[in-house]
Structures are given as C-alpha cells and as structure tokens.
C-alpha positions, 0 to 999 in steps of 0.5 A: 197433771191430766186426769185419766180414766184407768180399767183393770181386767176384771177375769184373767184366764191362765193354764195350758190350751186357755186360748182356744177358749177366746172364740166360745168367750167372745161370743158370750160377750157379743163381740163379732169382728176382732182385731189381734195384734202381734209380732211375726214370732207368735205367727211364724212359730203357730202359738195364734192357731187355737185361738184363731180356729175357735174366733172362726169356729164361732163366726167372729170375723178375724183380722191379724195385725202383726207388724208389731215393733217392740215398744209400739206407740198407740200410732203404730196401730192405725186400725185401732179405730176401725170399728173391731170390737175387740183388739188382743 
C-alpha cells in the first residue's frame, strides 16, 4: 500500500443562511479566485445564490463548474489544476 497524506477540515460552519458567510470567510483567508463545483440541481432551483452574491460582494473572482455526474472521478474536473485557490 502507497502511502498517502490525509487533512481533516479542521471548522465546520452549519445552520440556516451559513452560506452567504463563504465570501466574508474566504476573504479572511486571502483566497481571490474560487472555483465551485456542482450539479445542475443546486443551480436550477438557486440554492448557490447567498453564496455567490457574498464570493462577488467580497471581489473573489467566481467561477462555476456544474457539469457534475454522480460519483465523479478526479478527471472529471479538468480545472482543478487552473490556479483557483479554493474549489467548493
């Protein structure tokens, strides 16, 4: 077996309108392009719409990937490797 390096999110934010936080907390850690990945669902029926407005209310460049299948492999995600310092 390879060895293999393992992070656990250290803060976890929960509760009702927590992510129309995600711009105020991004830019507390610097962060300037992000990269959000999702499936059509999520956007067809607005549940990224707190989160996006606050990413643009605190100048973070935004892009959306939301080709998502389910049970996606890492290759799926050909801008992982774009330069974004943050993927949601």
């Amino acid at each position: 077996m390879n060895g293999f390096f393992y992070s656990a999110v250290s803060d976890v934010l929960m509760g009702p309108d927590t992510a129309t936080q995600l711009g105020d907390l991004a830019a507390t850690m610097g962060i300037q392009r992000a990269l959000i990945v999702t499936d059509p669902g999520i956007i067809q029926f607005a549940l990224l719409d707190g989160a996006v407005a606050n990413l643009k209310a605190n100048n973070i460049e935004l892009s959306i990937y939301s080709d998502v299948v389910a049970d996606p492999r890492r290759t799926n995600f050909g801008l992982l490797n774009d330069g974004y310092d943050l993927t949601v």
